[in-house]
C-alpha positions, 0 to 999 in steps of 0.5 A: 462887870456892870454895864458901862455906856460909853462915848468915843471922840476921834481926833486927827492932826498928823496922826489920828487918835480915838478915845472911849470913855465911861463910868457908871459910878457912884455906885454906892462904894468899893469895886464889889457894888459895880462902879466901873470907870473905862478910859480907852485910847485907840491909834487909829493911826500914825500915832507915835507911842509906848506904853510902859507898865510897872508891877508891883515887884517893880518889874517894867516893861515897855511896849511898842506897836501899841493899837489899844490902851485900856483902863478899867477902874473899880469903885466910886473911889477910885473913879473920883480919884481918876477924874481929879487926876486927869483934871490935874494932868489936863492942866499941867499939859496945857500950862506946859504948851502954853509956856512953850510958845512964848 
């Protein structure tokens, strides 16, 4: 796997929650030309989660006690299409917050 630099950020309220993130991309195309896009979340703690993962044959299952999340993503693609999530998801969560306090 190609290098990706990384940047991290912590943030606290009544718990504390780093994030790592990364991408080397465009690398020219697919997973096989080296992009690589990381997004790492970290309770650093009193961070109240579960992570829940889907397979392919439909089977679920849901972690507690998590202390690390991690992402890797392969490809340019799939690093434009994660970028344009999480721009979505940002505004869909700050609309909520918003509407929630009036």
């Amino acid at each position: 796997m190609n290098r990706v630099e990384t940047l991290s950020k912590t943030f606290t309220g009544a718990n504390t929650l780093k994030v790592v993130a990364g991408t080397n991309t465009p690398q020219g195309g697919d997973a096989g030309h080296g992009g690589v896009t990381v997004l790492e979340l970290r309770d650093e703690g009193g961070t109240c989660w579960h992570l829940v993962v889907e397979d392919n044959a439909g089977f679920i299952k849901r972690i507690s006690d998590v202390k690390t999340i991690r992402l890797e993503l392969f490809g340019d693609s799939e690093a434009a299409t994660f970028i344009g999530a999480l721009k979505f998801a940002l505004k869909v969560f700050e609309l909520q917050r918003e509407s929630g306090n009036e």
